[in-house]
N, CA and C atoms of all chains as a GROMACS GRO file, in nm:
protein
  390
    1UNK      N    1  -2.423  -0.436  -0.524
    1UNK     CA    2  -2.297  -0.411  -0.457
    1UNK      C    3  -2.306  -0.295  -0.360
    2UNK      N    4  -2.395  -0.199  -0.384
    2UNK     CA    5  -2.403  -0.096  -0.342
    2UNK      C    6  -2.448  -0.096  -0.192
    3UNK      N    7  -2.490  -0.227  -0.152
    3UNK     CA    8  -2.587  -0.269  -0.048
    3UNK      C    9  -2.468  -0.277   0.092
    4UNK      N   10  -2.344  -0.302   0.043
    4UNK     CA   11  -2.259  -0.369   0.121
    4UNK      C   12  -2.241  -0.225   0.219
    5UNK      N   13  -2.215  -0.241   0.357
    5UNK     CA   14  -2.170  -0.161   0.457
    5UNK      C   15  -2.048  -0.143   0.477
    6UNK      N   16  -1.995  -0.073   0.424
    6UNK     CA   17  -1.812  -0.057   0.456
    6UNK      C   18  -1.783  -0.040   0.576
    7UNK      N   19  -1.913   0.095   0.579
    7UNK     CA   20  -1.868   0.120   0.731
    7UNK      C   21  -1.846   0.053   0.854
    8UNK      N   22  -1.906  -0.056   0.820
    8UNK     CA   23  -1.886  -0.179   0.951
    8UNK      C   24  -1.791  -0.283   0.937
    9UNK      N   25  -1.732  -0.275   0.801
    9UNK     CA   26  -1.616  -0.328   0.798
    9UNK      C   27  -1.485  -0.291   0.890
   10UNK      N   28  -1.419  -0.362   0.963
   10UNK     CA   29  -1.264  -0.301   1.014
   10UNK      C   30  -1.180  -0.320   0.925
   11UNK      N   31  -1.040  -0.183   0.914
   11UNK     CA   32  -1.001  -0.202   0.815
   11UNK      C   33  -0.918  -0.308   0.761
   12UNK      N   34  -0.896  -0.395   0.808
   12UNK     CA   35  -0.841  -0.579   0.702
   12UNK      C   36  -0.941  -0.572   0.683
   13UNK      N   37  -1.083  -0.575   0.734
   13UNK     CA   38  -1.164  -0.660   0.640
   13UNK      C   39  -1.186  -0.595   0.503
   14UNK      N   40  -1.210  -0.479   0.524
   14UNK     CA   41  -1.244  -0.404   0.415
   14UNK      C   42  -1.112  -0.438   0.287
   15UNK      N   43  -1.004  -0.438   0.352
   15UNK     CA   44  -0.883  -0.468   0.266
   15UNK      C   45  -0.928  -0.610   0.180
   16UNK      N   46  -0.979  -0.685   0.288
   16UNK     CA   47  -0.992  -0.848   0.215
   16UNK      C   48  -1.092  -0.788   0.106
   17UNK      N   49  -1.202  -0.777   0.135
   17UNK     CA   50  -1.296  -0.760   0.063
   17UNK      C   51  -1.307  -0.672  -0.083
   18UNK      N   52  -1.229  -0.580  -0.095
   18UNK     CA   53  -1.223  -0.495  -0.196
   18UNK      C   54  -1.075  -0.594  -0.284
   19UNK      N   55  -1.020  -0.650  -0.221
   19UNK     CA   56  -0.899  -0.790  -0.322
   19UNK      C   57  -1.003  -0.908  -0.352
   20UNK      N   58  -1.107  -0.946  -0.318
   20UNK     CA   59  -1.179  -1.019  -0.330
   20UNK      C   60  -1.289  -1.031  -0.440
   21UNK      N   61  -1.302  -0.912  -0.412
   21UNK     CA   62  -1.426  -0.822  -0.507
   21UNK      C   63  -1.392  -0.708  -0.622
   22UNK      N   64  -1.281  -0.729  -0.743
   22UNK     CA   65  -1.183  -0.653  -0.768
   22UNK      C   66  -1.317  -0.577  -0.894
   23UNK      N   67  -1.404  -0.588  -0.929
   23UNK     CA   68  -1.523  -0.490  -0.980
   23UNK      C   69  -1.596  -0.409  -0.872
   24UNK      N   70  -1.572  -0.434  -0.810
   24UNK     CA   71  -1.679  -0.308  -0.670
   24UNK      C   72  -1.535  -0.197  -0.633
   25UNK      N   73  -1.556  -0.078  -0.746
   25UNK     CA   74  -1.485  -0.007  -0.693
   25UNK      C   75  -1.508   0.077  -0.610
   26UNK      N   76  -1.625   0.073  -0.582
   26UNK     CA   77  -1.676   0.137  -0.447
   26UNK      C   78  -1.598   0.141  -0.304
   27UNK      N   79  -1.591  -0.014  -0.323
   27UNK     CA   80  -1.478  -0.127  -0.196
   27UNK      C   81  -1.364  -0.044  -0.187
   28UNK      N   82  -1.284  -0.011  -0.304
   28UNK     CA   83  -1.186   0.018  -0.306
   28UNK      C   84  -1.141   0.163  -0.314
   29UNK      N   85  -1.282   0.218  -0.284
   29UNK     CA   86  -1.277   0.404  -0.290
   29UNK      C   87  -1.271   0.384  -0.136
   30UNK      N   88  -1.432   0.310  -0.081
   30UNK     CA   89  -1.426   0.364   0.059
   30UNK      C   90  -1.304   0.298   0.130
   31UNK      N   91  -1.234   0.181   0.109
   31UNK     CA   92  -1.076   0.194   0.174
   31UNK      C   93  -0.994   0.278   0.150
   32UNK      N   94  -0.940   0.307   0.067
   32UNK     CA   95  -0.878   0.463   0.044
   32UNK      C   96  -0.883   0.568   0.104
   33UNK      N   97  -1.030   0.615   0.119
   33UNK     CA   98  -1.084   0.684   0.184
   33UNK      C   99  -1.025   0.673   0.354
   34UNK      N  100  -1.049   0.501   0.420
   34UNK     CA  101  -1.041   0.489   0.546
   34UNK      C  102  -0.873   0.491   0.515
   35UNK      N  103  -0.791   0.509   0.460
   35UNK     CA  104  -0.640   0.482   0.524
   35UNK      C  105  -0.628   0.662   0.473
   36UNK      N  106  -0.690   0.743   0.460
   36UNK     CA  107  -0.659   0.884   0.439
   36UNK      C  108  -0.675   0.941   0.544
   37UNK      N  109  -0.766   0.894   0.621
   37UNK     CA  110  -0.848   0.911   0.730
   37UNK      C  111  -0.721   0.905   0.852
   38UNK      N  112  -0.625   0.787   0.825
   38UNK     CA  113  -0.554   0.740   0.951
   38UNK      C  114  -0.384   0.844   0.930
   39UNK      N  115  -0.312   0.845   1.031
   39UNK     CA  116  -0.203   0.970   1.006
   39UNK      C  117  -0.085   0.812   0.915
   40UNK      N  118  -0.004   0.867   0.820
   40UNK     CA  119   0.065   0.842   0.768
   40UNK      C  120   0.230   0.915   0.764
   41UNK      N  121   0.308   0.817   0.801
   41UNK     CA  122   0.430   0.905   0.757
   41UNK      C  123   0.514   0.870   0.663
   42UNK      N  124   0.583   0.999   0.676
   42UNK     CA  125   0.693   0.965   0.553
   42UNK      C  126   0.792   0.920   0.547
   43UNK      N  127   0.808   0.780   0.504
   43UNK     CA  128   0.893   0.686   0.501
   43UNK      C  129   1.042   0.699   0.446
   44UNK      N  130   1.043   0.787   0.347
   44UNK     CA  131   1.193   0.825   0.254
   44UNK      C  132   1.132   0.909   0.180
   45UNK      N  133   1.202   0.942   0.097
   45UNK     CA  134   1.199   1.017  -0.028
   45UNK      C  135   1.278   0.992  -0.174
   46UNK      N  136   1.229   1.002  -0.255
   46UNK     CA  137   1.294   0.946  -0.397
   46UNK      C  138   1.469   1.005  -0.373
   47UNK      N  139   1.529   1.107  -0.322
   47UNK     CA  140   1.639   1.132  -0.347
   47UNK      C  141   1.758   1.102  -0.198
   48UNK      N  142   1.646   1.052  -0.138
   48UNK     CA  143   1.751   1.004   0.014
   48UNK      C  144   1.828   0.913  -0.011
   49UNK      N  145   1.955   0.908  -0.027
   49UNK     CA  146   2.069   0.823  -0.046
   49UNK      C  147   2.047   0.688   0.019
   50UNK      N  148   1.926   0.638   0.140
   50UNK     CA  149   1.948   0.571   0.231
   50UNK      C  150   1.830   0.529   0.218
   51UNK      N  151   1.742   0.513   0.077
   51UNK     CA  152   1.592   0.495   0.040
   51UNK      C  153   1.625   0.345   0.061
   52UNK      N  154   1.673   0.269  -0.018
   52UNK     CA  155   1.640   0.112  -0.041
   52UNK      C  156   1.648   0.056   0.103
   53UNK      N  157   1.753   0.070   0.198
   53UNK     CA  158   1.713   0.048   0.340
   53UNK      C  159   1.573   0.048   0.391
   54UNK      N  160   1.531   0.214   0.388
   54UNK     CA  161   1.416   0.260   0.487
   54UNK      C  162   1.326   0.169   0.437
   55UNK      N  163   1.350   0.144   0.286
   55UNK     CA  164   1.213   0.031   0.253
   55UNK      C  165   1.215  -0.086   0.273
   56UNK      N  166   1.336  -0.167   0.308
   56UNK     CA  167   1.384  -0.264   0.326
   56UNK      C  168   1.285  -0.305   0.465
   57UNK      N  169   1.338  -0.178   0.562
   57UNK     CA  170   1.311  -0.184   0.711
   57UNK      C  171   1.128  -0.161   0.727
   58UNK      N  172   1.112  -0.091   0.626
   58UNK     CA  173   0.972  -0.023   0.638
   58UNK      C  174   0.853  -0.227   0.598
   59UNK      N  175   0.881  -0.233   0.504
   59UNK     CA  176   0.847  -0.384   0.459
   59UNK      C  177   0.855  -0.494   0.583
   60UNK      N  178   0.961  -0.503   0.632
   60UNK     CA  179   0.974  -0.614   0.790
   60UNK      C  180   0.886  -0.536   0.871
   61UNK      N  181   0.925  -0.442   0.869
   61UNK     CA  182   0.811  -0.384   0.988
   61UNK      C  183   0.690  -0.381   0.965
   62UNK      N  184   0.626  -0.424   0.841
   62UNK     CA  185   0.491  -0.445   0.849
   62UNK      C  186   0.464  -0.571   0.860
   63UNK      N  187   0.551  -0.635   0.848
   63UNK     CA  188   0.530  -0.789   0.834
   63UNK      C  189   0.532  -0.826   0.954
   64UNK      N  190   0.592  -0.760   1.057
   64UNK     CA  191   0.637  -0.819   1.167
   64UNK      C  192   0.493  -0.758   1.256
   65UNK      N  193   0.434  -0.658   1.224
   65UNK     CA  194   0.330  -0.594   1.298
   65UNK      C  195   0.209  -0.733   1.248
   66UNK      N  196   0.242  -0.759   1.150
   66UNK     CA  197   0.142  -0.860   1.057
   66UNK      C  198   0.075  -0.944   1.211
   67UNK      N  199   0.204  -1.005   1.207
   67UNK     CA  200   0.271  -1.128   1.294
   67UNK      C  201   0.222  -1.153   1.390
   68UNK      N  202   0.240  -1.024   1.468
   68UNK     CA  203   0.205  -0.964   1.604
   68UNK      C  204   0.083  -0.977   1.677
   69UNK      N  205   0.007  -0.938   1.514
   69UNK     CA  206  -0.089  -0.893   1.537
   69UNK      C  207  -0.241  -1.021   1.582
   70UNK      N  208  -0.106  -1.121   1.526
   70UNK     CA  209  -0.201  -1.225   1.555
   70UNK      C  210  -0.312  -1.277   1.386
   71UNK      N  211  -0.301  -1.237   1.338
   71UNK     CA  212  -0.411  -1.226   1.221
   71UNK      C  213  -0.446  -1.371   1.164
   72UNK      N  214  -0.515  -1.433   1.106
   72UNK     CA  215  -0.543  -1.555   1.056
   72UNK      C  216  -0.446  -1.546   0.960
   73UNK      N  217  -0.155   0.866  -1.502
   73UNK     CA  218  -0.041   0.808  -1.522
   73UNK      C  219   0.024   0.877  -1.430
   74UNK      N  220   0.138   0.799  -1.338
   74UNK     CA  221   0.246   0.848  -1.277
   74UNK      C  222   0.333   0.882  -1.323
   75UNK      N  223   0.411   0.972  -1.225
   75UNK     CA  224   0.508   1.048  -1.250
   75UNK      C  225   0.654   1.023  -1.276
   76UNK      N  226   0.737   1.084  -1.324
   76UNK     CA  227   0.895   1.008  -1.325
   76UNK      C  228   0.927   0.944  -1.191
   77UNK      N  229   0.890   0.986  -1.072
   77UNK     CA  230   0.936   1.012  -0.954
   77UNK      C  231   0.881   0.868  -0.922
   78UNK      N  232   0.689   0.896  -0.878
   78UNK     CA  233   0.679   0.788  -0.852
   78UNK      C  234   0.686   0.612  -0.951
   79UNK      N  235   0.720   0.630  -1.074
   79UNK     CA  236   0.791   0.492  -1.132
   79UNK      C  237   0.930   0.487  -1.078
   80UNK      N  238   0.990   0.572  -1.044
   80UNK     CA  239   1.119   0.594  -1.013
   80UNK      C  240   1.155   0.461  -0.859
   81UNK      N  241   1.017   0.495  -0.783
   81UNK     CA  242   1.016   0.462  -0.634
   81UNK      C  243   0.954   0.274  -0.629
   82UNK      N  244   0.860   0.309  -0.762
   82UNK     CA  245   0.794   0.206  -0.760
   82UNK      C  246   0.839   0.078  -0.837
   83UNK      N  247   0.964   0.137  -0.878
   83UNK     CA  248   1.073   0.055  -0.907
   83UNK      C  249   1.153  -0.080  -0.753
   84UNK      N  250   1.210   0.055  -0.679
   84UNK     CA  251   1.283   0.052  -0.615
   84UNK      C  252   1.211  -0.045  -0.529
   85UNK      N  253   1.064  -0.006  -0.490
   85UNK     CA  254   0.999  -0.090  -0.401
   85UNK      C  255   0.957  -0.201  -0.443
   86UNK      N  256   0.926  -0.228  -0.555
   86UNK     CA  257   0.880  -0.357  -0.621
   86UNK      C  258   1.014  -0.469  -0.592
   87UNK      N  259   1.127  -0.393  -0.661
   87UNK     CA  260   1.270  -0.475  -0.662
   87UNK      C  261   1.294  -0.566  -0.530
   88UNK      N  262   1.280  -0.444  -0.366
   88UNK     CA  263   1.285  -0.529  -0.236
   88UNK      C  264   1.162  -0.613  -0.218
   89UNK      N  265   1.041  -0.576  -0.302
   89UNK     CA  266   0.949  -0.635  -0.235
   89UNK      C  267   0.968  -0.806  -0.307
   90UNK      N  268   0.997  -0.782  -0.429
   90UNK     CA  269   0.976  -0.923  -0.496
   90UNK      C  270   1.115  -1.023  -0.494
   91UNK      N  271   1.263  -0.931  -0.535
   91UNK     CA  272   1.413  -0.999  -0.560
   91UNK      C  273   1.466  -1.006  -0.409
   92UNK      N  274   1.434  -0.915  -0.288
   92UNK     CA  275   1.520  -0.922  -0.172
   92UNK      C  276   1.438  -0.988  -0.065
   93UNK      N  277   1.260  -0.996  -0.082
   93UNK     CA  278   1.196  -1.047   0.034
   93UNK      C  279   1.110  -1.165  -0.023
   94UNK      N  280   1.071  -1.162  -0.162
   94UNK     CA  281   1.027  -1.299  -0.193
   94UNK      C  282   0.874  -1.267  -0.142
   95UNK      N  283   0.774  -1.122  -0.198
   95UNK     CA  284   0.642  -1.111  -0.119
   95UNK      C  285   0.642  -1.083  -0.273
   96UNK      N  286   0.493  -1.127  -0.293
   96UNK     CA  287   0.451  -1.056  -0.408
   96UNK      C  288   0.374  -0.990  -0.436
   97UNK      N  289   0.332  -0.875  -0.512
   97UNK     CA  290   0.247  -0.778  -0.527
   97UNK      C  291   0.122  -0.767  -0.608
   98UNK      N  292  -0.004  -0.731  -0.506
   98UNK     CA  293  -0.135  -0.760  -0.522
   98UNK      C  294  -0.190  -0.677  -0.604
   99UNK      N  295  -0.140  -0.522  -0.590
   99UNK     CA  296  -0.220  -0.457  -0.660
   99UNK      C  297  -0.141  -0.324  -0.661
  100UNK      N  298  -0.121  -0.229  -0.780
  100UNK     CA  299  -0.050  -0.142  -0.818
  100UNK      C  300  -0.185  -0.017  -0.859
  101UNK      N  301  -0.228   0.063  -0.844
  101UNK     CA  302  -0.305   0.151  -0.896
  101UNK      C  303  -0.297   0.308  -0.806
  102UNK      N  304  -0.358   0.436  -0.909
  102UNK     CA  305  -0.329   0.565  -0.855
  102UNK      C  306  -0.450   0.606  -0.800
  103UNK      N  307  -0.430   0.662  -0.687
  103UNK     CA  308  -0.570   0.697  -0.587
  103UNK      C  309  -0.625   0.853  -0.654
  104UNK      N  310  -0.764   0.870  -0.730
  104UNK     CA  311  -0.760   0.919  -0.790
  104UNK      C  312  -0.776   1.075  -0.725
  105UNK      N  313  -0.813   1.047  -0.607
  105UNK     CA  314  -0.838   1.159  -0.519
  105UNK      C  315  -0.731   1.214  -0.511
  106UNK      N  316  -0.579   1.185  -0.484
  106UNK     CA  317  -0.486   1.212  -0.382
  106UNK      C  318  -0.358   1.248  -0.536
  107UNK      N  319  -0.373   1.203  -0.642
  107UNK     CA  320  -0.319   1.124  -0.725
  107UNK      C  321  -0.168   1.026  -0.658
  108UNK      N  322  -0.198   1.019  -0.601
  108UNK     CA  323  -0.089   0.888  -0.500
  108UNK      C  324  -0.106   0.797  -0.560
  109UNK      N  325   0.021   0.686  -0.570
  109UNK     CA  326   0.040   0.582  -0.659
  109UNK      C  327  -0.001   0.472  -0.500
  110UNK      N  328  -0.022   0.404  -0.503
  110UNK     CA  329  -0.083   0.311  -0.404
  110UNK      C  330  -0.022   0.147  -0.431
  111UNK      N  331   0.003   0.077  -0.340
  111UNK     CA  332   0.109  -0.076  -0.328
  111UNK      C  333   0.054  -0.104  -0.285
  112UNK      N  334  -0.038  -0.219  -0.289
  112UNK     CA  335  -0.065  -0.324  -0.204
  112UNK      C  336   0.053  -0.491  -0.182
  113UNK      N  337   0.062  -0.520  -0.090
  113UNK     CA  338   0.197  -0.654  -0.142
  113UNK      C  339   0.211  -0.771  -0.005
  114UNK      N  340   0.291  -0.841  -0.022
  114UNK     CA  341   0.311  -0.926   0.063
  114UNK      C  342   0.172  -1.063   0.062
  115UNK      N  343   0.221  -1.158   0.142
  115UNK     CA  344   0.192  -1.277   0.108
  115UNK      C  345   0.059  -1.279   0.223
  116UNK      N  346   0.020  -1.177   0.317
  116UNK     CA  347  -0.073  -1.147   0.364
  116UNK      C  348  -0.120  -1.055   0.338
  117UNK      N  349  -0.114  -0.990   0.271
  117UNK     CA  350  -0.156  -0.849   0.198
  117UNK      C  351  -0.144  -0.740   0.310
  118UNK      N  352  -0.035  -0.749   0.340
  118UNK     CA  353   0.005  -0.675   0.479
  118UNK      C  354   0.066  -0.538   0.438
  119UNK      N  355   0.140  -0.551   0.376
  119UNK     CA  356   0.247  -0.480   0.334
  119UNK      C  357   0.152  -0.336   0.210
  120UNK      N  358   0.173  -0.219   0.266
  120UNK     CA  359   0.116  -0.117   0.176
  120UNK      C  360   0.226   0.008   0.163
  121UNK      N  361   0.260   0.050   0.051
  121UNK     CA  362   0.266   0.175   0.044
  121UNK      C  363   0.187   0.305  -0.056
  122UNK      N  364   0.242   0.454  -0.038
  122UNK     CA  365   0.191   0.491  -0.135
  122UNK      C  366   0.298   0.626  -0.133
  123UNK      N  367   0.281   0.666  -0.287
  123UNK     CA  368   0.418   0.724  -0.314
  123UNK      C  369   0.348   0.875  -0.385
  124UNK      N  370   0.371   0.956  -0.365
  124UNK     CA  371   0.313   1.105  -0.380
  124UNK      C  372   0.402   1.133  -0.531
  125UNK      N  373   0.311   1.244  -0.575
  125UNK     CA  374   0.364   1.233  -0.706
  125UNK      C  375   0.475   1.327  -0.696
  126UNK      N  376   0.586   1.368  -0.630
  126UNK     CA  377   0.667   1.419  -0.610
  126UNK      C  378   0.793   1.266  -0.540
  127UNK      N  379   0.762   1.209  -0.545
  127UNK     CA  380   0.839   1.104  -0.462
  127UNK      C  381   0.846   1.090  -0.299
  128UNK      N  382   0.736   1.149  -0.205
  128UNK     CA  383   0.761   1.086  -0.125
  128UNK      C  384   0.682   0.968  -0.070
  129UNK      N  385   0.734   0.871   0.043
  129UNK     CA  386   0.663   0.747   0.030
  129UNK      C  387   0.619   0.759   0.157
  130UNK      N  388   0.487   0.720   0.174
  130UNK     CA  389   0.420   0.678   0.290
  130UNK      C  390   0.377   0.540   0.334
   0.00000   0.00000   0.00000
């Protein structure tokens, strides 16, 4: 397992591959790793009155980037 | 193990992800580095979050 190149994975693939391969936790360190890497924001917070929305909205909006994006 | 906070969130997000959008969820586990609770979901495995052990969500 150890053989596999993450690094040349882009990150879906690496995503496929570490859901694919659910004993190579390696897969699933070095993705981790690559989405730590990328800037993240903060979506809500446990006490924002207006949480179940932002997640509501936050969820379509990935789906819709999904979409967009063209992906198989 | 997570925190009150993040079961608290990972409630909330499971609920829209599965009763209000009909996506279902791939994979639930804590990043051991970060201790961040981590979502994988949706019917393309599109959909990610991750929830800090204080409650906030990224």
């Amino acid at each position: 397992m150890s053989q596999v190149d993450y690094a040349a994975m882009t990150y879906q693939a690496l995503r496929r591959y570490f859901l694919a391969h659910r004993d190579d936790s390696a897969a699933f360190e070095a993705y981790l790793a690559r989405r730590r890497e990328r800037s993240r924001v903060v979506i809500t917070t446990i006490n924002d009155p207006d949480f179940d929305r932002k997640i509501h909205a936050s969820i379509e909006r990935q789906m819709a980037e999904y979409e967009r994006s063209g992906a198989s | 193990m997570p925190t009150v906070a993040q079961l608290g969130c990972l409630y909330r997000i499971s609920y829209c992800l599965t009763y209000l959008l009909f996506q279902p969820i791939l994979l639930v586990c804590i990043d051991g580095r970060t201790q961040n609770l981590y979502i994988l979901a949706g019917q393309n495995e599109e959909i990610e979050f991750e929830v800090t052990p204080d409650g906030e969500v990224l």
